[in-house]
C-alpha positions as CSV (number, residue, x, y, z in Angstrom):
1,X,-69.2,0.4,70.5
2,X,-69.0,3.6,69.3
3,X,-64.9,4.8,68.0
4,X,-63.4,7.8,67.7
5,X,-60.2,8.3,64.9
6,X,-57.6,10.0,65.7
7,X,-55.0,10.9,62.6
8,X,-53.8,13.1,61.2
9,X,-52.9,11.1,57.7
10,X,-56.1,11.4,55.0
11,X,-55.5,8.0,53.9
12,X,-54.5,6.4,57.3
13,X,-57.7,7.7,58.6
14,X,-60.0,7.1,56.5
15,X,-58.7,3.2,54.9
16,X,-58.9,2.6,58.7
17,X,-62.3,3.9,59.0
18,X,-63.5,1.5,55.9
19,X,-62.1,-1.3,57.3
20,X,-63.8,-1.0,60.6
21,X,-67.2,-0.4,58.5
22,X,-67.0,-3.2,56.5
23,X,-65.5,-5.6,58.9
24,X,-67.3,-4.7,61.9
25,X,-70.6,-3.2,60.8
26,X,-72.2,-3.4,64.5
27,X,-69.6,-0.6,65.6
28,X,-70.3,3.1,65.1
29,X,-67.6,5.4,64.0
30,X,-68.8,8.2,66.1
31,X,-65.8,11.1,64.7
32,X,-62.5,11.3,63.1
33,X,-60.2,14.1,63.6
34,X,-57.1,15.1,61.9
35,X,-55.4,16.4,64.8
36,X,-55.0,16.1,68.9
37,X,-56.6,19.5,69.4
38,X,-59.9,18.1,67.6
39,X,-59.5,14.9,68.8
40,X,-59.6,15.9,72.4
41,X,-63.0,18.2,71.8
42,X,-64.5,15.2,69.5
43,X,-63.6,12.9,72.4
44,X,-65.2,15.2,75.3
45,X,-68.3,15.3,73.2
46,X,-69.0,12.4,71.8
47,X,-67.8,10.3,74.7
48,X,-66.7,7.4,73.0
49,X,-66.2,3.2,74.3
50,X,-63.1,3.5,72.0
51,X,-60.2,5.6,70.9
52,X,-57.9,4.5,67.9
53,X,-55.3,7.4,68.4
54,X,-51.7,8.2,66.6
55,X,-48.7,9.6,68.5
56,X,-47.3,11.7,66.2
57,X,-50.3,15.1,65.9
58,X,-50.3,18.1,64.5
59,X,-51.2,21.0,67.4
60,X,-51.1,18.0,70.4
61,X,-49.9,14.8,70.2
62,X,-51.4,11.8,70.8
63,X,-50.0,11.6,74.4
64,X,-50.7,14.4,75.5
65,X,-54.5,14.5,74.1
66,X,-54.7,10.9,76.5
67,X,-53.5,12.5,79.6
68,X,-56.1,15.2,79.2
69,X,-59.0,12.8,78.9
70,X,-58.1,11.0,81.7
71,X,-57.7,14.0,83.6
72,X,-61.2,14.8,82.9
73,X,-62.2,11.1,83.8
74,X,-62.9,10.1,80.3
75,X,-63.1,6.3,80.6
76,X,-62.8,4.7,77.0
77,X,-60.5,2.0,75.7
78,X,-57.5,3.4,73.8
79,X,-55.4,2.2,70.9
80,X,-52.2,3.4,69.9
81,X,-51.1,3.7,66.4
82,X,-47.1,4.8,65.8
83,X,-44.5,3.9,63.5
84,X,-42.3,4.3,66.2
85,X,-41.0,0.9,68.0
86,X,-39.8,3.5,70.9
87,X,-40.0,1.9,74.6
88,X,-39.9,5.3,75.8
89,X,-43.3,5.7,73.8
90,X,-44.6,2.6,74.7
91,X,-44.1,3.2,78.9
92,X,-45.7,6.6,79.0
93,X,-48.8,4.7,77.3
94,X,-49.0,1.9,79.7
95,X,-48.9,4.6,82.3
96,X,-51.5,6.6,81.1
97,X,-53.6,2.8,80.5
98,X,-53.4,2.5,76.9
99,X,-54.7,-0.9,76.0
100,X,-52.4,-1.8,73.2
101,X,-49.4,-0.4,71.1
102,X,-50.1,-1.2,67.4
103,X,-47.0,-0.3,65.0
104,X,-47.8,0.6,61.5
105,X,-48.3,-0.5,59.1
106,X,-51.6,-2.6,60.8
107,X,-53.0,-5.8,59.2
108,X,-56.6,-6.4,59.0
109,X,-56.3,-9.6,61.6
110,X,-54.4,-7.7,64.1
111,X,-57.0,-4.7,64.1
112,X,-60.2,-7.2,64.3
113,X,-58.5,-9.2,66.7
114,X,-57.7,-5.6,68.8
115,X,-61.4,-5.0,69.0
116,X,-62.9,-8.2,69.5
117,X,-60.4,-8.8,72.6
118,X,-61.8,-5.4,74.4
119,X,-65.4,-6.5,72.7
120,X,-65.0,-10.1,75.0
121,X,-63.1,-8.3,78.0
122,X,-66.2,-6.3,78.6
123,X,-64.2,-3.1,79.2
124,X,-66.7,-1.1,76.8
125,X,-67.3,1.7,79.7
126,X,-70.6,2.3,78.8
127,X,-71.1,-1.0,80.4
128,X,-69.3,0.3,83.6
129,X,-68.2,3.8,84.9
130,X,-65.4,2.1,86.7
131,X,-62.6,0.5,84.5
132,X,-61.5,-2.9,86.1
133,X,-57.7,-2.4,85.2
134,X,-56.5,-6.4,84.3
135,X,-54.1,-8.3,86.6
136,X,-51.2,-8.2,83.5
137,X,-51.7,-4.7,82.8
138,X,-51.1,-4.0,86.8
139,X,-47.7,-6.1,86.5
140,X,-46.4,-4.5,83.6
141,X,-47.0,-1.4,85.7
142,X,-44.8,-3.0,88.5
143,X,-42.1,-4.4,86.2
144,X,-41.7,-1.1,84.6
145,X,-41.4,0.9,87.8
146,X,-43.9,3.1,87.0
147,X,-45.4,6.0,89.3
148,X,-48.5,4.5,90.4
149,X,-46.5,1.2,91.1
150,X,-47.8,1.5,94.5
151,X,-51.4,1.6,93.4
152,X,-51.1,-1.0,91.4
153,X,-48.7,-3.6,94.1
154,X,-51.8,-2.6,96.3
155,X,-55.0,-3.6,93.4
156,X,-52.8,-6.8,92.6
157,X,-51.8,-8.0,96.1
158,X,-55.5,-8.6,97.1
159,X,-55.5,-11.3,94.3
160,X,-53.0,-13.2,95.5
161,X,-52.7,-15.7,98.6
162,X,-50.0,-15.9,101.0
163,X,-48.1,-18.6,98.8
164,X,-44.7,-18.7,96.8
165,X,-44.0,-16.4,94.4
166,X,-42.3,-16.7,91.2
167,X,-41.4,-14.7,87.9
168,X,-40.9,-17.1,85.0
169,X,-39.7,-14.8,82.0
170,X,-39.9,-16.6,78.3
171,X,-37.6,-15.6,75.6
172,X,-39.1,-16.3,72.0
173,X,-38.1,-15.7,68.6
174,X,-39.1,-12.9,66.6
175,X,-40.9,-15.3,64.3
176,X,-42.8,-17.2,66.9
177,X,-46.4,-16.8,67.5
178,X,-46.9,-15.5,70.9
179,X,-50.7,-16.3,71.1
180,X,-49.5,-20.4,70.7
181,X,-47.1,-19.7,73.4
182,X,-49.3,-18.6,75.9
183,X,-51.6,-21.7,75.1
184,X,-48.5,-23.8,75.6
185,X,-48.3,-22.3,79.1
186,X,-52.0,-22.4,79.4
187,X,-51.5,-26.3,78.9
188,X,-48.2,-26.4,81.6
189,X,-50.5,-24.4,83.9
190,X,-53.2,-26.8,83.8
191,X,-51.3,-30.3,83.9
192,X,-49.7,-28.4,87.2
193,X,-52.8,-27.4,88.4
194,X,-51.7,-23.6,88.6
195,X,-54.9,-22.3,86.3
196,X,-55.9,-20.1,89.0
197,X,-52.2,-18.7,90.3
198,X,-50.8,-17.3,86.6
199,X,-50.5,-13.8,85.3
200,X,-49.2,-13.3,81.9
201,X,-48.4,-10.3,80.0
202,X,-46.1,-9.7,77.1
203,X,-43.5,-7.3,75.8
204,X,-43.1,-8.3,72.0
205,X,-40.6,-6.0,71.1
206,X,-38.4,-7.4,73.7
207,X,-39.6,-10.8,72.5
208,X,-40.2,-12.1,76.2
209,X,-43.4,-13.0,78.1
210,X,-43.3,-13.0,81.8
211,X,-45.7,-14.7,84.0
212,X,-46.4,-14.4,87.7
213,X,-47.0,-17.6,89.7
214,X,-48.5,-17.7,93.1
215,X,-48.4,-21.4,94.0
216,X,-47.9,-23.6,96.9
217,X,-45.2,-25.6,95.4
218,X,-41.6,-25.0,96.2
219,X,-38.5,-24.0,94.4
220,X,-36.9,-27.1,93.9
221,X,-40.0,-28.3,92.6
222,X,-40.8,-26.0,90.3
223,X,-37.7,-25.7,88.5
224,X,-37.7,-29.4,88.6
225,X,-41.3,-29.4,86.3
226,X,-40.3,-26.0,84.3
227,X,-37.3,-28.4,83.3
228,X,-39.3,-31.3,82.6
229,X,-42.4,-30.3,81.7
230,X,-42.8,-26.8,80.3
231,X,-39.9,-27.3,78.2
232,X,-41.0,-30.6,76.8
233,X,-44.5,-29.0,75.4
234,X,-42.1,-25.8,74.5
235,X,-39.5,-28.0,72.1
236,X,-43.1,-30.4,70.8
237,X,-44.9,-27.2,69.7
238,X,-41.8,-25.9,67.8
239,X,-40.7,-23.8,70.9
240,X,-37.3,-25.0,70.2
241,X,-35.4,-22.1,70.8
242,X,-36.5,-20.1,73.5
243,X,-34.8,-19.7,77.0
244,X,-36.4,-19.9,80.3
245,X,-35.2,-17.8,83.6
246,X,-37.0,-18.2,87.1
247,X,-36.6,-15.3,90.0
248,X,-37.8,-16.2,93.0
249,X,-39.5,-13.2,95.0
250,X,-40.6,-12.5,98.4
251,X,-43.4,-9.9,97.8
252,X,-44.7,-8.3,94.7
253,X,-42.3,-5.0,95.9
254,X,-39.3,-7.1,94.7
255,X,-40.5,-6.7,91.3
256,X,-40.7,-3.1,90.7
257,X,-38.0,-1.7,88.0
258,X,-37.1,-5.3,87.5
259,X,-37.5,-5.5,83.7
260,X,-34.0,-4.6,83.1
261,X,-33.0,-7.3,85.4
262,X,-35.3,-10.2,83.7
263,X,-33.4,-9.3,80.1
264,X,-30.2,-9.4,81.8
265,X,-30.8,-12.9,82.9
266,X,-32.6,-14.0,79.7
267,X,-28.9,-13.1,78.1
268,X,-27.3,-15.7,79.5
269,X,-29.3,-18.0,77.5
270,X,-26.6,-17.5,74.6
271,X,-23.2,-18.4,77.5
272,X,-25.2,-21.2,79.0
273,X,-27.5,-22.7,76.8
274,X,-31.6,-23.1,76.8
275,X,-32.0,-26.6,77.9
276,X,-32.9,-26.0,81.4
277,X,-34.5,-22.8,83.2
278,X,-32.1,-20.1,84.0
279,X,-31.5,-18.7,87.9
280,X,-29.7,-16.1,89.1
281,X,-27.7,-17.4,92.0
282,X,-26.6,-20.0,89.4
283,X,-24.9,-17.7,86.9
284,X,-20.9,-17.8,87.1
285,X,-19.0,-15.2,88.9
286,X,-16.8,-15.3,85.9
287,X,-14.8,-12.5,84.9
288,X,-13.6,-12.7,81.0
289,X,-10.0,-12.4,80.3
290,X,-9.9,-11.4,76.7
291,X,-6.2,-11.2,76.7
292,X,-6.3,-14.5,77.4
293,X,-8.3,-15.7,74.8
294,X,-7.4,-13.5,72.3
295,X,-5.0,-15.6,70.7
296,X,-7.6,-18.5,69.4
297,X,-10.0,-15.7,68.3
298,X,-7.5,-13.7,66.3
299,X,-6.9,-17.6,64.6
300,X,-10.2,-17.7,63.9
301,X,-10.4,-14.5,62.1
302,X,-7.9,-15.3,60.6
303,X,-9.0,-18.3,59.4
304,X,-12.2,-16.8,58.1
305,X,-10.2,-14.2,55.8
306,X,-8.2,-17.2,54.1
307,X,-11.6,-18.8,53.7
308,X,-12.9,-15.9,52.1
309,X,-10.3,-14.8,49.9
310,X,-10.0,-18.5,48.9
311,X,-13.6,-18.4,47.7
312,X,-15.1,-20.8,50.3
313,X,-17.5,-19.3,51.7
314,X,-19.3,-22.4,52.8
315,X,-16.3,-23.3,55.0
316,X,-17.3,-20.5,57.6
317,X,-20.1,-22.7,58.5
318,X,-17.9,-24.8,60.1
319,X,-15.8,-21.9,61.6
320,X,-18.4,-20.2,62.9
321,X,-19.6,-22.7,64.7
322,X,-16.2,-23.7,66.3
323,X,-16.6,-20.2,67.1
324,X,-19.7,-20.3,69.2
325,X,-18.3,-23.3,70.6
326,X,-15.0,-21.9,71.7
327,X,-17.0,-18.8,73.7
328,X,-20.1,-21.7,75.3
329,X,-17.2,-23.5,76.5
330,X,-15.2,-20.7,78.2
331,X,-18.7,-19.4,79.4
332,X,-17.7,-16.3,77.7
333,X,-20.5,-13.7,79.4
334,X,-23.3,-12.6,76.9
335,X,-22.2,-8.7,76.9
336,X,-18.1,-9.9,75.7
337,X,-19.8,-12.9,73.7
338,X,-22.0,-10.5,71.3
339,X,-19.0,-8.1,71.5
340,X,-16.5,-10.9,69.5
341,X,-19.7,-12.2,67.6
342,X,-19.9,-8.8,66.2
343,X,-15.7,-7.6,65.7
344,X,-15.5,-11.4,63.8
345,X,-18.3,-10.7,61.3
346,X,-16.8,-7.1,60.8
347,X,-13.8,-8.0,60.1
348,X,-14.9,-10.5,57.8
349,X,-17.4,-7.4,55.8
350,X,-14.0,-5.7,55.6
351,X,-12.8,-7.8,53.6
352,X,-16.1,-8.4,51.6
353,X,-16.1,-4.5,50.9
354,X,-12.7,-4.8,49.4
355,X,-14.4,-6.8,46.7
356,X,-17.5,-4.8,46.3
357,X,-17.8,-1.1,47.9
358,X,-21.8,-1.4,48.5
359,X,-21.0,-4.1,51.1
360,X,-21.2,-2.1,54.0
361,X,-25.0,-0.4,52.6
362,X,-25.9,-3.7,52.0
363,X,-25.5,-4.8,55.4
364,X,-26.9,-1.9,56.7
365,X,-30.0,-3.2,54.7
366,X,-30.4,-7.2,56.3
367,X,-29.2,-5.0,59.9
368,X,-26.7,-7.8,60.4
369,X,-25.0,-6.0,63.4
370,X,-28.9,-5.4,65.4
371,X,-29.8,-8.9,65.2
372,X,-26.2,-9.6,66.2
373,X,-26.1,-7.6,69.6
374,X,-30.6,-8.5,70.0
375,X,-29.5,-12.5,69.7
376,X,-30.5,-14.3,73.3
377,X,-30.1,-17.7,72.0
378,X,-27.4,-19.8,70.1
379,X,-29.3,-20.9,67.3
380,X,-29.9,-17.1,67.0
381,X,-26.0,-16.1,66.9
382,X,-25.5,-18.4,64.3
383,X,-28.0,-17.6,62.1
384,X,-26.7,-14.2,62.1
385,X,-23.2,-15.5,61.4
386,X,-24.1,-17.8,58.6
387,X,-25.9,-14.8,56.9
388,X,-22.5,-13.6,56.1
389,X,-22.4,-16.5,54.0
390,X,-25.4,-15.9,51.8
391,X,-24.3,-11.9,51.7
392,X,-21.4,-13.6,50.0
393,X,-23.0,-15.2,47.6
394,X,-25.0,-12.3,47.2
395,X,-22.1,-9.3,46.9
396,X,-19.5,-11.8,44.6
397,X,-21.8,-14.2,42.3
398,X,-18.6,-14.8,40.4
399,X,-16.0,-16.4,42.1
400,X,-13.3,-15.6,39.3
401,X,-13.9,-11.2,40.1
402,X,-12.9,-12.4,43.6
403,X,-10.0,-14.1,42.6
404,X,-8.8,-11.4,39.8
405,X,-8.8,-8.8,42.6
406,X,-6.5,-11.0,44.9
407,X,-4.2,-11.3,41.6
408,X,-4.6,-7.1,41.2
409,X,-3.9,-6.6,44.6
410,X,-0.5,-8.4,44.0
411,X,0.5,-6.1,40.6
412,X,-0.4,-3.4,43.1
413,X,1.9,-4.4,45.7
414,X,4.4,-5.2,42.6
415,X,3.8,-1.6,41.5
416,X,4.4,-0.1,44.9
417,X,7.4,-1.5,46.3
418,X,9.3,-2.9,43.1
419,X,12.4,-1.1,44.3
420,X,12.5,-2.9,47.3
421,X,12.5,-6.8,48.0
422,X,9.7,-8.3,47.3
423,X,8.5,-12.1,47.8
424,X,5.3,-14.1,47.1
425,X,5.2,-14.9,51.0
426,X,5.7,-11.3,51.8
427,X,2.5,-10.4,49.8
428,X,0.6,-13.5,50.5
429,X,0.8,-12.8,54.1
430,X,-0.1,-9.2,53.6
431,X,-3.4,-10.8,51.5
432,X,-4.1,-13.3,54.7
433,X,-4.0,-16.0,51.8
434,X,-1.2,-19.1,51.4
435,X,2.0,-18.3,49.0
436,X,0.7,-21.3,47.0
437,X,-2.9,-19.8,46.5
438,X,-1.7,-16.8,45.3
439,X,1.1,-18.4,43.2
440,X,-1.2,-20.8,41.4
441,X,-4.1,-17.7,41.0
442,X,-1.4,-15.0,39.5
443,X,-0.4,-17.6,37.2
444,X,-3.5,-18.4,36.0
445,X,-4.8,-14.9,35.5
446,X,-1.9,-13.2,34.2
447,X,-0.3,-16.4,32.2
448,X,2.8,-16.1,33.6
449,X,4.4,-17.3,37.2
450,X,4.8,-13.9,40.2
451,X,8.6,-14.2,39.3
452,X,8.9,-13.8,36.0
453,X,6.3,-10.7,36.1
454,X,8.6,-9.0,38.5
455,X,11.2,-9.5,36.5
456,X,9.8,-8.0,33.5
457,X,7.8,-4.9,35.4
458,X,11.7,-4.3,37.0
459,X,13.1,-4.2,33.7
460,X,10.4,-2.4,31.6
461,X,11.0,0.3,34.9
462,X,14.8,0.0,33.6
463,X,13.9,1.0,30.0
464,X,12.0,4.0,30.6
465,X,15.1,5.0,33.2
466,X,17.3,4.6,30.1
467,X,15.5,6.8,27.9
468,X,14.6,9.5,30.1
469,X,18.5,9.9,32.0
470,X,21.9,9.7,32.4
471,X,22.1,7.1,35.0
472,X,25.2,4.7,35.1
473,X,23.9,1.0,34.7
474,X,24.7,0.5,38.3
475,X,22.3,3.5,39.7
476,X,20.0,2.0,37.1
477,X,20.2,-1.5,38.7
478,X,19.7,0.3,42.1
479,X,16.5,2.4,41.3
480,X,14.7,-0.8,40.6
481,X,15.3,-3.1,42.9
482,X,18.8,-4.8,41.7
483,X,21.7,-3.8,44.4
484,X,23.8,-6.4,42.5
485,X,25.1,-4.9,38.6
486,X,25.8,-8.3,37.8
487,X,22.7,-10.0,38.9
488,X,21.1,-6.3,36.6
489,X,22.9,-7.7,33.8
490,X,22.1,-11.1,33.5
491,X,18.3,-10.8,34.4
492,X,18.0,-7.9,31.6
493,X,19.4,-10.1,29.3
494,X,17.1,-12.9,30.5
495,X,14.0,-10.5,29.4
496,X,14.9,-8.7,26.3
497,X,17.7,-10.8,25.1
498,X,20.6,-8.2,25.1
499,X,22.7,-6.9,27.7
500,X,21.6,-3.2,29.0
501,X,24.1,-1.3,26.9
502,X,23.5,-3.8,24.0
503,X,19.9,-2.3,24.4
504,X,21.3,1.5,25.0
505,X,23.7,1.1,21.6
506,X,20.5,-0.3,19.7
507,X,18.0,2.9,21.3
């Protein structure tokens, strides 16, 4: 084949040039071109089987420079390269029949294993003037509502006989390897005798595959062997948590603009569960009354804040679980479920961040809240809950700084509000922590119990009031807390050993 490069990054350009060389010496780099301008000229001349092409161009970008080429009926294979994820970017290249989206930075596998797959599909157009456009490539069209959805309902529908129609969508992991899941399906297909009925085509930055199915087989059925079957093979080849969603259609014009709808559905995997296929017309009508529930959720937060300032951390495990549990039982929808997901682990960085002010960065850095609001699954929620665990372990190594700022927090409070009444229980609650935590910490850190440090911070307030006024012993037992002169006296006396004017008479 001969390949034309188009980017405008030296080192981009040419690494990708050597590797092409060296690992695929029967291909001819025929150009490379630093811009979309030159590209576009280098393409119209040279005429080349295929076109490795970034988005981002100096003078025209790489978009643009496509649509050109296929207005003048240029008909080789093109690549994108990006560092952009963008779907925006990614549906203007599908409609202008880009053959794949590569992000940056590119592996040596996934390039090699780019051209060998337009090497086998024979879509080399110096072997045909016509391009045969492939069935998946036609229903991603259709899914994605694109213009020439028509055309391609039309170039699709004569492949198809007048048989049931179905739209399985399959929700993986980010970490799952989509090339073993198709062969899983590959293997389902075959055991169901539906080799020649299946379309498959893949959107791996939504992490879902969808496959059309024209089979004789009815509904019942199939839902029946998706549940027993496809499953089983799913959960043996370490499928174990992706969800599975059947729509029935009518006609392939049921699917256009229908991608949004498949991810909708897929959602429910994390409010229902993944053990059986997912259907719309079985989804609860259930509308979620968060006043209702509010009252176990703000115990659970509250929970996990005593858990934390206690320094057991490995105790929200458990709570995040009960959690999950809580919001699968109350089939909680997915939009209000991610919602709670995401207000619980906040609240719970808030309080991190009072121990460490990098916390929020940090977090920022693992994208805690993204994976939160992208989980589909269960086992996905909670792995993004338990992460607050290690980020724990990773923001307070030392238990005792987390304890020392509990106790600081209380000379704080101490500091603050002397003059008026304060108790352990007051502050304890204010620190979401038990009186007795905080009593047994304060004495351990400062060496003496909460009540005799009041005492002596009141009274050490008294001196300085005593050598910088007037005051009458009364006023000074007001200004710091003591209404009762009496109570002044004998507490004064208590600490320093004399009686307030003793102490006066001897300053």
């Amino acid at each position: 084949m001969k390949i034309l490069i188009v980017e405008d990054e030296f080192n981009a350009r040419e690494g990708l040039a050597a590797i092409i060389q060296r690992m695929c010496p029967q291909h001819e780099i025929c150009g490379k071109a630093s811009n979309g301008e030159e590209g576009l000229q280098l393409a119209l001349k040279q005429e080349p089987d295929l076109i490795f092409v970034d988005i981002e161009l100096p003078k025209m970008n790489g978009l643009e420079m496509i649509e050109k080429l296929r207005e003048q009926h240029l008909q080789s294979v093109f690549v994108i390269l990006s560092g952009y994820a963008e779907f925006k970017y990614a549906q203007k290249a599908i409609q202008y029949g880009v053959s794949e989206y590569l992000l940056k930075p590119i592996s040596y596998d996934k390039l090699i294993h780019v051209i060998e797959n337009i090497e086998q599909l024979g879509r080399s157009p110096t072997k045909s003037k016509k391009r045969i456009i492939p069935k998946n490539e036609l229903l991603k069209t259709i899914l994605l509502g694109l213009n020439n959805s028509r055309k391609a309902i039309e170039l699709l529908g004569k492949t198809l006989v007048p048989k049931n129609l179905y739209l399985l969508n399959i929700y993986f992991r980010r970490e799952y390897d989509i090339k073993k899941l198709q062969i899983c399906f590959q293997t389902y297909s075959r055991n169901q005798k539906l080799e020649n009925a299946v379309i498959i085509t893949t959107f791996p930055k939504n992490r879902f595959m969808v496959v059309l199915i024209n089979s004789k087989i009815g509904k019942e059925e199939m839902i029946h062997t998706l549940n027993f079957n496809l499953i089983s093979i799913l959960r043996q080849n370490g499928f174990s948590d992706s969800t599975l969603s059947l729509f029935p259609v009518n006609s392939l014009d049921a699917l256009v603009g229908k991608l949004n709808s498949i991810q909708q559905l897929n959602e429910w995997g994390l409010s229902l569960g993944n053990k059986q296929v997912l259907l719309l017309d079985k989804i609860p009508k259930v509308k979620w009354n968060f006043k209702k529930e509010n009252n176990y959720i703000r115990q659970i937060d509250m929970k996990a804040l005593s858990i934390v300032k206690r320094g057991k951390p490995e105790k929200l495990k458990e709570l995040n679980r009960n959690l999950l549990k809580f919001l699968t039982n109350e089939i909680c929808p997915p939009k209000e479920f991610r919602n709670i997901c995401t207000q619980y682990a906040l609240s719970i960085l808030v309080c991190y961040r009072e121990f460490n002010v990098d916390t929020i960065e940090k977090v920022q850095g693992i994208k805690l809240f993204e994976a939160i609001r992208n989980s589909c699954t269960q086992n996905e929620m909670l792995d993004c809950l338990d992460q607050l665990i290690l980020l724990y372990h990773t923001i307070l190594p030392d238990q005792t700084y987390a304890n020392s700022i509990l106790v600081k927090k209380t000379i704080d409070y101490i500091a603050h509000y002397y003059v008026e009444k304060v108790s352990l229980e007051e502050i304890a609650k204010k620190l979401k922590v038990t009186p007795e935590y905080i009593s047994h910490l304060f004495t351990k850190d400062v060496g003496i119990s909460f009540s005799d440090y009041l005492k002596k911070y009141r009274i050490n307030m008294a001196k300085k009031i005593m050598q910088t006024s007037n005051f009458k012993m009364y006023q000074i037992g007001e200004k710091i807390g003591y209404k009762d002169p009496k109570y002044f006296n004998k507490v004064f006396k208590e600490v320093t050993g004399m009686s307030p004017k003793e102490y006066m008479r001897k300053g």
